[in-house]
C-alpha atoms as an extended CHARMM CRD file, in Angstrom:
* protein
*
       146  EXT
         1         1  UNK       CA             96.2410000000      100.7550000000       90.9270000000  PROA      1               0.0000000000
         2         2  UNK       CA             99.4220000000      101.6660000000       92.7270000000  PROA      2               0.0000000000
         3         3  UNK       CA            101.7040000000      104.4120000000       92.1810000000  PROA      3               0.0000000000
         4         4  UNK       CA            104.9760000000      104.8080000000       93.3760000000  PROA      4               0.0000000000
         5         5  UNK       CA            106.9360000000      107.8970000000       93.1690000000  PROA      5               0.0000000000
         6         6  UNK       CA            110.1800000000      109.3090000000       94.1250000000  PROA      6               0.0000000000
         7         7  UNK       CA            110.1120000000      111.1660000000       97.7630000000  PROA      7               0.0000000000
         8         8  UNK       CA            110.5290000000      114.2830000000       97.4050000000  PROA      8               0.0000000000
         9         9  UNK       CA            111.7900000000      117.2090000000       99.5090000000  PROA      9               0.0000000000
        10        10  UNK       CA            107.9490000000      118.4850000000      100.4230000000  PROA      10              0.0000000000
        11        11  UNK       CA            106.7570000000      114.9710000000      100.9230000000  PROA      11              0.0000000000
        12        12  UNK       CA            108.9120000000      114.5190000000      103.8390000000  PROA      12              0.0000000000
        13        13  UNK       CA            106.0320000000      115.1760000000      106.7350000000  PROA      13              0.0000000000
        14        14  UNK       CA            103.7920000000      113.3740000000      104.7880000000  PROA      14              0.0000000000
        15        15  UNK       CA            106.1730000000      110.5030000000      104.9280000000  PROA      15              0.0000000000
        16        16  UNK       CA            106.7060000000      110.4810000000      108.4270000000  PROA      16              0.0000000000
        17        17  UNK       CA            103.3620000000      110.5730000000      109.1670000000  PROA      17              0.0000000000
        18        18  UNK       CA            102.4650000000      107.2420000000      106.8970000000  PROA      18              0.0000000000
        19        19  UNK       CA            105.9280000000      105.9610000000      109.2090000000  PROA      19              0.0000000000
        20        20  UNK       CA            104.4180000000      106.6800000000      112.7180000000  PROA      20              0.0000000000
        21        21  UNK       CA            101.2800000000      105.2330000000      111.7330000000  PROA      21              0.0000000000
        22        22  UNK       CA            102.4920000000      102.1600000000      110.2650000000  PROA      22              0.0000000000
        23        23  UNK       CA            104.8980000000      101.5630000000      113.3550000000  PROA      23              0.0000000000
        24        24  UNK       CA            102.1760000000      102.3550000000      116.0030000000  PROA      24              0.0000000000
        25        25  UNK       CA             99.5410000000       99.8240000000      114.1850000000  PROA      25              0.0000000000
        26        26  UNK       CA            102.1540000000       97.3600000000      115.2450000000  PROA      26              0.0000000000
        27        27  UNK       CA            101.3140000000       97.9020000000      118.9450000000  PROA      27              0.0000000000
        28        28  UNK       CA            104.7870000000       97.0490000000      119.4480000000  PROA      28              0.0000000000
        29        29  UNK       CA            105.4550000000       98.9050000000      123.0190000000  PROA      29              0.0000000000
        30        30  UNK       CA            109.0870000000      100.3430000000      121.5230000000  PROA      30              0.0000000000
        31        31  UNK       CA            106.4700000000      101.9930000000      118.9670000000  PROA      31              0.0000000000
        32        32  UNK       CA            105.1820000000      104.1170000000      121.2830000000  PROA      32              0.0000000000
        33        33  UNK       CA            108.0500000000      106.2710000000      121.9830000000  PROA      33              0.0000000000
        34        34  UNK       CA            108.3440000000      107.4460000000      118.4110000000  PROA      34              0.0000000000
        35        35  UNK       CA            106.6700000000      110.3790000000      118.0270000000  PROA      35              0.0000000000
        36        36  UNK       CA            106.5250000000      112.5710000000      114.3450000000  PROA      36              0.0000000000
        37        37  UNK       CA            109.5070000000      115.2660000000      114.7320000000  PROA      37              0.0000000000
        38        38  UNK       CA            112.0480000000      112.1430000000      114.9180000000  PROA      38              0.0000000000
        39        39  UNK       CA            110.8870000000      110.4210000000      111.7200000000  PROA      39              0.0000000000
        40        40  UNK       CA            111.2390000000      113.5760000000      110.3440000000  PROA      40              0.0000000000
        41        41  UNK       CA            114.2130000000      114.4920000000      110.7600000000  PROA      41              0.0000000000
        42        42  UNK       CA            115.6540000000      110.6290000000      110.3630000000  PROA      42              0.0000000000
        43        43  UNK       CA            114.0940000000      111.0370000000      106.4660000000  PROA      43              0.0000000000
        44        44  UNK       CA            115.5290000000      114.5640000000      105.8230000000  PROA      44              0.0000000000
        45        45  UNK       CA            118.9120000000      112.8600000000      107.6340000000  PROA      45              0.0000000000
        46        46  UNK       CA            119.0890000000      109.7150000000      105.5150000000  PROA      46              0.0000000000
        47        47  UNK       CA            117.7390000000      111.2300000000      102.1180000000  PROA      47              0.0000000000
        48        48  UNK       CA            120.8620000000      113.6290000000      102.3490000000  PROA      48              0.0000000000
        49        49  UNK       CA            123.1750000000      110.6000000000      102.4090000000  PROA      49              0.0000000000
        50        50  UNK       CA            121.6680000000      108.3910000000      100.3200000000  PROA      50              0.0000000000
        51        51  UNK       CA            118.3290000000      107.1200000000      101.2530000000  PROA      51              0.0000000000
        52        52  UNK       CA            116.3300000000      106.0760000000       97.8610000000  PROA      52              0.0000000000
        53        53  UNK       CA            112.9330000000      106.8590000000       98.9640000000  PROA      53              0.0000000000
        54        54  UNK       CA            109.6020000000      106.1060000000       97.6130000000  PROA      54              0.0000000000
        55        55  UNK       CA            105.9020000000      106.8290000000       98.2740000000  PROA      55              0.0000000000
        56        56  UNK       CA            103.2590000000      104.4640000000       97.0150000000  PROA      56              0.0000000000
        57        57  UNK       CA            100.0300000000      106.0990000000       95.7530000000  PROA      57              0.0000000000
        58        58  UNK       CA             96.4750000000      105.0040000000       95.3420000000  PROA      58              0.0000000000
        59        59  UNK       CA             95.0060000000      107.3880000000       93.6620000000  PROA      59              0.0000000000
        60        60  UNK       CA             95.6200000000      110.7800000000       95.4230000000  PROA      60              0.0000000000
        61        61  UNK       CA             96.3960000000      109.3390000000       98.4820000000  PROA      61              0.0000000000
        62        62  UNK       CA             99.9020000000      108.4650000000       99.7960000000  PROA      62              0.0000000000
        63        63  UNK       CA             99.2340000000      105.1080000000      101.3670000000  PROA      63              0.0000000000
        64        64  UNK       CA            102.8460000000      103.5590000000      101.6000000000  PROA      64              0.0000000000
        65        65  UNK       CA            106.1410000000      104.7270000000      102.4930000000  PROA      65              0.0000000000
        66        66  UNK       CA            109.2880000000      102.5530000000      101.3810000000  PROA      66              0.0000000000
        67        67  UNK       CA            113.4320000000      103.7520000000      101.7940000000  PROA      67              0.0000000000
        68        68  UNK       CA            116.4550000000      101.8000000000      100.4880000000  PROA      68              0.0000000000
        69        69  UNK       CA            119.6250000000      101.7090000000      101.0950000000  PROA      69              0.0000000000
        70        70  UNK       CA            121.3130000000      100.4690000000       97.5010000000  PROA      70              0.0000000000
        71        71  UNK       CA            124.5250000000      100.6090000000       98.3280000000  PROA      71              0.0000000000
        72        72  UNK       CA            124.0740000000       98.6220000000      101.4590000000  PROA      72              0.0000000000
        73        73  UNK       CA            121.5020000000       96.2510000000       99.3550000000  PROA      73              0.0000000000
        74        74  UNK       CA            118.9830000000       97.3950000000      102.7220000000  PROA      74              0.0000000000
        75        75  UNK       CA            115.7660000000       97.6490000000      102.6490000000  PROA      75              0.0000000000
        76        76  UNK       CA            115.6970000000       99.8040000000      105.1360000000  PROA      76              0.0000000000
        77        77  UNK       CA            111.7770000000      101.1420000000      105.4530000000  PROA      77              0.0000000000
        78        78  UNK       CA            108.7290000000       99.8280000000      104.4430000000  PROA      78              0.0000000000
        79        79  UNK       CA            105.5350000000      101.0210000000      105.8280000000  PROA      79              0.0000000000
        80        80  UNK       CA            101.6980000000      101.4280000000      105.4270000000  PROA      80              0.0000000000
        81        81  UNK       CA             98.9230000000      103.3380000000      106.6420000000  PROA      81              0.0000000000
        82        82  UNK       CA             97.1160000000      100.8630000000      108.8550000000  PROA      82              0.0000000000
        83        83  UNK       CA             93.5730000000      101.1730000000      106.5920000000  PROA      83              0.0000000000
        84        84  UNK       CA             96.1980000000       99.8970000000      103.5140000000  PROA      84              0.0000000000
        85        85  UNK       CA             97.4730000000       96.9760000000      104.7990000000  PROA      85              0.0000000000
        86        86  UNK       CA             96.4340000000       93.8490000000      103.4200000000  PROA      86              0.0000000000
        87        87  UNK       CA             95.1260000000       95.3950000000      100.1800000000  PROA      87              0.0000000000
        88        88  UNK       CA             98.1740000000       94.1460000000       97.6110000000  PROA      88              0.0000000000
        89        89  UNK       CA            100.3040000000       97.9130000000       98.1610000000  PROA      89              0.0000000000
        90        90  UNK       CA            103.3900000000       95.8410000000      100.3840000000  PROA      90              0.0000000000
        91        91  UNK       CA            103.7580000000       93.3180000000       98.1860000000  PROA      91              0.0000000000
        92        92  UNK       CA            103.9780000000       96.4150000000       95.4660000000  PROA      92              0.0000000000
        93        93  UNK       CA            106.6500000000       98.1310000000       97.2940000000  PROA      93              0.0000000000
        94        94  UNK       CA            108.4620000000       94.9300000000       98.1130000000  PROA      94              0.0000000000
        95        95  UNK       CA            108.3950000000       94.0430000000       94.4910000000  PROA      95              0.0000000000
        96        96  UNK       CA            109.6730000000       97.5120000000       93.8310000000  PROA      96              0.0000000000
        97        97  UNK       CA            112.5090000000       96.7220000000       96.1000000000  PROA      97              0.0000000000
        98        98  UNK       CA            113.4950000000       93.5520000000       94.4520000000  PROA      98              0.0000000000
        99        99  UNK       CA            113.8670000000       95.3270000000       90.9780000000  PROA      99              0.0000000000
       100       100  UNK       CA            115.7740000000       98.0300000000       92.3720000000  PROA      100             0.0000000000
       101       101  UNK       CA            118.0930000000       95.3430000000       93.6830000000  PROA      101             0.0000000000
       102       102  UNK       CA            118.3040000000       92.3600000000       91.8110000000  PROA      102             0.0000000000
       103       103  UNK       CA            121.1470000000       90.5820000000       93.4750000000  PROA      103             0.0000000000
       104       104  UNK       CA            119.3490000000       90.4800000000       96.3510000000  PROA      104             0.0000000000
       105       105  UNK       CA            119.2210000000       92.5110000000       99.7680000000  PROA      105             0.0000000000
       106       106  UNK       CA            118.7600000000       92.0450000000      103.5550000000  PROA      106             0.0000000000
       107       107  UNK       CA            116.0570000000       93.6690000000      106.0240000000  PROA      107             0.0000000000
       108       108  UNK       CA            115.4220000000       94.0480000000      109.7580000000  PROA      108             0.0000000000
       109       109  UNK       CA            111.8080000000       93.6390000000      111.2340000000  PROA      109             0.0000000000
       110       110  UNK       CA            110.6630000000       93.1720000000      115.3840000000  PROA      110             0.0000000000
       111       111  UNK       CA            110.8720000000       89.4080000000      116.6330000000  PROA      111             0.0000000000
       112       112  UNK       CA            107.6330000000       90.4990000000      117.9550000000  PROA      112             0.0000000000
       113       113  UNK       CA            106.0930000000       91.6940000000      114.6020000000  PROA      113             0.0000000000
       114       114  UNK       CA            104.1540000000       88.6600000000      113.6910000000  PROA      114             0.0000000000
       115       115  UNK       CA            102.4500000000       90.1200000000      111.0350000000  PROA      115             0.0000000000
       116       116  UNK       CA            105.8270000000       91.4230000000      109.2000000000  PROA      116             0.0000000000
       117       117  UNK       CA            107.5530000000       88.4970000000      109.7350000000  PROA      117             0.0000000000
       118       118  UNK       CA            105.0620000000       86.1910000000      107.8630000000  PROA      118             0.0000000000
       119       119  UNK       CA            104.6360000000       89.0610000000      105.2570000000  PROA      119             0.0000000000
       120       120  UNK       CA            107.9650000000       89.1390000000      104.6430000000  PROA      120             0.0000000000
       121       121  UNK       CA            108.1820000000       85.3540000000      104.5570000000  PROA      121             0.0000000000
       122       122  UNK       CA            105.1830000000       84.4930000000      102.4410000000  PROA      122             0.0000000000
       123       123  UNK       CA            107.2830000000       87.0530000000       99.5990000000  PROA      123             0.0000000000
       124       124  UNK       CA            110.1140000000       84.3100000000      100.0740000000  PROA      124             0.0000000000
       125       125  UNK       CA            112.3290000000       85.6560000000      102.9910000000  PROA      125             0.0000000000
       126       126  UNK       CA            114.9550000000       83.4100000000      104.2420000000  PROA      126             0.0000000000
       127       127  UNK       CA            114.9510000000       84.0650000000      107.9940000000  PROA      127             0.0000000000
       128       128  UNK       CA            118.6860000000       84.6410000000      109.3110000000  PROA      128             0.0000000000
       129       129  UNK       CA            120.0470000000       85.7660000000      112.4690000000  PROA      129             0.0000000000
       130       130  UNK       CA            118.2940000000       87.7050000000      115.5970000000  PROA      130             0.0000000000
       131       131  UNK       CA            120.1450000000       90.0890000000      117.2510000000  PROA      131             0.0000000000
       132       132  UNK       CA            118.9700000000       93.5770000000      119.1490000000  PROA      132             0.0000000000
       133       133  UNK       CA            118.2480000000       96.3810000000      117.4020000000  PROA      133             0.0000000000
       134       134  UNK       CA            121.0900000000       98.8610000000      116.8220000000  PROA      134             0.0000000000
       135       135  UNK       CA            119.3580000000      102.0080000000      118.1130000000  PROA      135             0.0000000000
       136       136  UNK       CA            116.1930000000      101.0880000000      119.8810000000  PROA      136             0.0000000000
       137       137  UNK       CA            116.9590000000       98.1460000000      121.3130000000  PROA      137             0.0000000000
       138       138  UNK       CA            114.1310000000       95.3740000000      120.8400000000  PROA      138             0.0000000000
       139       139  UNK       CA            114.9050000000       91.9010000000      119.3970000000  PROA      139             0.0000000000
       140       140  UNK       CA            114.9870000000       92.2030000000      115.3990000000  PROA      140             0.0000000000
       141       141  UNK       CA            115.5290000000       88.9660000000      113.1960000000  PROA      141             0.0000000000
       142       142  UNK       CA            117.3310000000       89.5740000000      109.8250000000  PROA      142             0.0000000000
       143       143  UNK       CA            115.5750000000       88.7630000000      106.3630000000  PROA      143             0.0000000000
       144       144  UNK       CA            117.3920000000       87.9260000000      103.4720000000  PROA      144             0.0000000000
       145       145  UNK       CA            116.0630000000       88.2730000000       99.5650000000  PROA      145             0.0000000000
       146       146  UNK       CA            116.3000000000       86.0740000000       97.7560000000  PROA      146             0.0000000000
């Protein structure tokens, strides 16, 4: 069973730490530049301006990290401790997503992400526009739900 709770001010390092880990198990080269102290500071950043952020739990472990951006209908975040993946929690935290916006919402993922990009279009992703990365630079491709 999957929890999935509100983040809250002290979960912040534990956040960033499911992040990193999710975003080096996609041995992506741009992943391995990130390093802990950034994510940190991007959550505490974004949650004071509007981030929703959630943490998905199985049992007392924080497995899955997911941040929207409502206003923007973004779903800006979603990541997994590598030994979680493929175990039902994404789908949970996408499904999360869609109720939190019903009328739909876009995301970003790496051209290069394989895996993401079929997760995201097994869940019924329409595939849209690839363009570089805003920040970091590497190809992205644009999902839209629904």
């Amino acid at each position: 069973m999957i929890d999935i709770r509100p983040l809250r001010d002290e979960d912040h390092d534990l956040a960033a730490r499911i992040w990193l880990h999710g975003w080096h198990s996609t041995g992506l080269a741009v992943s391995r530049d990130t390093v802990l102290a950034q994510l940190r500071e991007r959550i505490s950043r974004e949650s004071a301006i509007g981030w929703d952020a959630y943490l998905a739990w199985r049992g007392d472990e924080a497995v899955g990290f997911l941040a929207l951006k409502l206003k923007l209908r973004c779903l800006d975040q979603l990541f997994l401790v590598p030994q979680a993946q493929r175990k039902g929690i994404g789908r949970a935290l996408f499904e999360f997503a869609c109720v939190r916006m019903p009328d739909g919402f876009w995301l970003r993922t790496a051209v290069e992400n394989a895996g993401a990009c079929g997760f995201y279009e097994h869940l019924g992703c329409r595939r849209g526009e690839v363009q570089r990365h805003p920040t970091l630079g590497h190809m992205t491709v644009i999902y839209r739900w629904p």
